[in-house]
C-alpha positions in Angstrom: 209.2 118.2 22.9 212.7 119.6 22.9 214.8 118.5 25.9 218.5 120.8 24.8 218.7 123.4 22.8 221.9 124.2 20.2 223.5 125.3 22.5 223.4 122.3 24.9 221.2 124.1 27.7 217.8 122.9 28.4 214.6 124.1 26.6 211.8 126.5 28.0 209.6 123.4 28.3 212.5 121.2 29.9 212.9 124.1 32.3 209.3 124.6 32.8 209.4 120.6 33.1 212.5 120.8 35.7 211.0 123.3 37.6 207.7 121.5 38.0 209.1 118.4 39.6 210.9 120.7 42.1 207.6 121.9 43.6 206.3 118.4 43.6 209.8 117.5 45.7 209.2 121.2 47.2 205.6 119.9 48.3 206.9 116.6 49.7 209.7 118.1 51.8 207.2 120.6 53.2 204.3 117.3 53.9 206.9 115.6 55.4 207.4 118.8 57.6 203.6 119.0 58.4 203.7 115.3 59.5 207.0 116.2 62.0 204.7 119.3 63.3 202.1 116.8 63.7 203.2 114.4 65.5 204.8 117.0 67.7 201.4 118.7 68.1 202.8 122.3 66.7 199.6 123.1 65.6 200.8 126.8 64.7 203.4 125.5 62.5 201.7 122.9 61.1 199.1 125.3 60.0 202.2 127.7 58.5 203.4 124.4 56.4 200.1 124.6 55.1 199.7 128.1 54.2 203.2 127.6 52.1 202.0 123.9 50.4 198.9 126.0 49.2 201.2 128.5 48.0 203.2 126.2 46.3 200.3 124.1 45.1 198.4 127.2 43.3 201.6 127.5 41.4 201.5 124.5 40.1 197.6 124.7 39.6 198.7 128.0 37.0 201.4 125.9 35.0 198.9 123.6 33.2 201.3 120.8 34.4 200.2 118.2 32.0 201.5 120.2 28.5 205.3 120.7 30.0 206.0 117.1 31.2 208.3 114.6 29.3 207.1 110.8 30.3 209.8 110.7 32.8 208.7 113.5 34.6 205.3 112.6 34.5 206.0 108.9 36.0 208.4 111.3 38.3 204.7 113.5 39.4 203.2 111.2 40.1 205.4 109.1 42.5 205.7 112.5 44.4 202.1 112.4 44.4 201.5 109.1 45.9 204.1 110.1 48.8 202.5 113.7 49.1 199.2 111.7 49.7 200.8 108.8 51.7 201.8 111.2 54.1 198.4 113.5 54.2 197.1 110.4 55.5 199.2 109.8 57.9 198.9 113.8 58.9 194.9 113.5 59.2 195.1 110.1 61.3 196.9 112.5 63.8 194.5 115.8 63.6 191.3 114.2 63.1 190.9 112.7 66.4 192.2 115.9 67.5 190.1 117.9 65.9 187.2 116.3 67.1 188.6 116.1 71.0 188.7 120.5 70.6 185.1 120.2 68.6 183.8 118.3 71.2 185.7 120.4 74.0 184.3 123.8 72.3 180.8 122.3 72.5 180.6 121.3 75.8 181.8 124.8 76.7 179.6 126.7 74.7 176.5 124.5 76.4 177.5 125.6 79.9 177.7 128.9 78.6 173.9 128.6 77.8 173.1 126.8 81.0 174.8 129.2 83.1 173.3 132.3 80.8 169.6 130.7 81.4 170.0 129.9 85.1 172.0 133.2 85.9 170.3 134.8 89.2 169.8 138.6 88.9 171.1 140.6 92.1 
């Protein structure tokens, strides 16, 4: 793989490389967003930081990232990976017990709803 060209400038796959590891560092800004909004309970924006990851993460999906890395980059991916991950974790210990205080919440509601639908008196 060629790193600089004649010319001095970076190759296509250098580039490709370069531009790789910034959506990785892309990724882990925007987690590290995600886990703010978490902790903060912005749901609505948490869920926006997501929309944009996925964005950014089909991207990467479409660059067949293992041809275009050097060895350095690719100890570099996956550093960004384990902290991308690291802080997934710590953004599901937040919503999980959320999630299941509004799945609980939803279902308590929706059996009152039945209750009160079966024991509703005509007039």
């Amino acid at each position: 793989m060629k790193f600089d060209t004649p010319s001095g400038h970076p190759s296509e796959d250098n580039r490709n490389g370069m531009q790789i590891i910034a959506t990785y560092e892309a990724i882990l800004t925007i987690t590290d967003q995600m886990l703010q909004a978490a902790k903060n309970s912005d749901w609505d924006r948490l869920v926006a930081l997501e929309q944009d990851c996925k964005h950014l993460t089909t991207w990467l999906i479409e660059q067949h990232t293992y041809e275009q890395l050097s060895d350095e980059q690719k100890k570099k991916k996956v550093s960004l990976i384990h902290e991308i991950l690291e802080r997934d974790a710590e953004i599901r210990n937040i919503t999980e017990p959320w999630m299941t205080q509004l799945q609980n919440k939803l279902t308590s509601y929706g059996q009152k709803r039945k209750l009160g639908q079966t024991y509703q008196t005509d007039s």
